[in-house]
N, C-alpha and C positions, 0 to 999 in steps of 0.2 A: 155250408156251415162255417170257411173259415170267416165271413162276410159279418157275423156278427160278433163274433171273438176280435175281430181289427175294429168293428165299432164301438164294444166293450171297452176296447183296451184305449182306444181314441177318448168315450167319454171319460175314464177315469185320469186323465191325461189332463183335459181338457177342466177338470172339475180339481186339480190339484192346483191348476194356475189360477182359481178363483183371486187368491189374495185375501188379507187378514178383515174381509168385511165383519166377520161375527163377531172376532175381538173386539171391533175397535166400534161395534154400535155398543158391545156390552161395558168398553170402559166410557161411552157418553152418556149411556143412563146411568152407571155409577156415578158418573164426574153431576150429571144433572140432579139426584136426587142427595147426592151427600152434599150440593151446594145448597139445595132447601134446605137440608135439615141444618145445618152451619147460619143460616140468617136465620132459623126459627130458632136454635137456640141462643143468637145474639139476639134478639128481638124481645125476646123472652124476658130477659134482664133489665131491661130498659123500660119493658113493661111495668114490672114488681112494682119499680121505684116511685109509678105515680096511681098507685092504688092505692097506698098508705089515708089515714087522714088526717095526721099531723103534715101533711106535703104541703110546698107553696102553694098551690092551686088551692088550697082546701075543700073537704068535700063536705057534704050536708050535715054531715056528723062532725065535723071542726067547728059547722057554725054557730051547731045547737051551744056547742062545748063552751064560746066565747058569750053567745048573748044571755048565758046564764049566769058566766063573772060578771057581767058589765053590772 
């Protein structure tokens, strides 16, 4: 009997010197998914501004707009 109480006490020994694996995968998917959502919401912005259709590009709706002043 003491034969598994020393390998008891051995695995919990042995499982305390793991090292901080689970912190440090849970701060890489934080660090990976809060760096998406930081370019989706710069991306976003930069979007808006060529939807418009008064924008330099103009879209089909600027053009109807102009060949009916002409």
């Amino acid at each position: 009997m003491p034969d598994t109480a020393d390998a008891a006490a051995l695995l919990l020994a042995d499982a305390a010197q793991q090292g901080p694996g689970d912190t440090l995968r849970i701060v890489l998917l934080v660090s990976i998914v809060g760096g998406a959502l930081l370019a989706w919401f710069l991306l976003r912005g930069y979007r808006s501004g060529s939807d418009e259709t008064d924008g330099p590009s103009g879209g089909a709706e600027g053009n109807t707009e102009r060949d009916a002043n002409a």
